[in-house]
N, C-alpha and C positions, 0 to 999 in steps of 0.2 A: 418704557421698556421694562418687562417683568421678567422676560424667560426669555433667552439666546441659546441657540443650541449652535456647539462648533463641530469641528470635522477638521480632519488634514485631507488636503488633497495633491494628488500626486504621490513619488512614491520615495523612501530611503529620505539621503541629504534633498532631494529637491521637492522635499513635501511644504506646501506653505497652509499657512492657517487661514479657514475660512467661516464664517460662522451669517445664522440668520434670525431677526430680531423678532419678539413676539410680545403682545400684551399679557398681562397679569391672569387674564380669565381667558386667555387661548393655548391653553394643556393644550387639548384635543390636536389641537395643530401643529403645537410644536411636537409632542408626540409622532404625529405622521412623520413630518420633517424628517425627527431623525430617524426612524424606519424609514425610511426612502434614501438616505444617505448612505445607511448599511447596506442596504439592496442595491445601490449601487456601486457601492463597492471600498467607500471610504473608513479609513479608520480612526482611531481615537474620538469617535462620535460621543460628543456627552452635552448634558442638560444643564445649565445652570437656571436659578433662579434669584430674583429677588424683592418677593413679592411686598405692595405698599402695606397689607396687611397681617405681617407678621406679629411672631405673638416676642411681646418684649421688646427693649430696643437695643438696636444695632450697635454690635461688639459685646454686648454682653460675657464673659466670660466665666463668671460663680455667681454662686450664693452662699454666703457668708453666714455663719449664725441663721439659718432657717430661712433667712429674707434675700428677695433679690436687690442689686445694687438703687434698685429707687422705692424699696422700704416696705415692698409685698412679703407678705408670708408664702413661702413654696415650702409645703411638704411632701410633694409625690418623691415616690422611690422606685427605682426598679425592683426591686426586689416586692414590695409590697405592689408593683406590675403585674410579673408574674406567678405572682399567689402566693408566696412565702407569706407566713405571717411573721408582723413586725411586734419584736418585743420594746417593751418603753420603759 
């Protein structure tokens, strides 16, 4: 299971959670999914993912001194994203 998409259905105090399970490489579906759920008429419609090939591992939270927690050099910035230039 890579991507679940949830939904509430019913309506106020008697809305209960319902959700539908999807593989890694089936966007396109769960996509539809939940476009069909909103067209239907439900709310709190949302995506989750968690796909096997993510970039880094799981929990990750910083990078320390330039490196990520298993000893990579990360120097992307935002700012050097969107076009700033970086002084050094």
């Amino acid at each position: 299971m890579g991507i679940v998409v949830y939904w509430l259905e019913g309506e106020g105090e008697e809305a209960s959670p319902a959700c539908e399970f999807f593989a890694s490489a089936s966007l396109a579906q769960a996509l539809a999914c939940a476009e069909a759920q909103r067209r239907a008429g439900h709310r709190h419609v949302s995506i989750s993912t968690e796909l096997e090939d993510h970039v880094g591992k799981a929990g990750v939270a910083a990078v320390e001194g330039g490196r990520t927690p298993d000893g990579q050099a990360y120097d992307w910035s935002k700012a050097g994203r969107a076009g700033k230039v970086r002084r050094r």
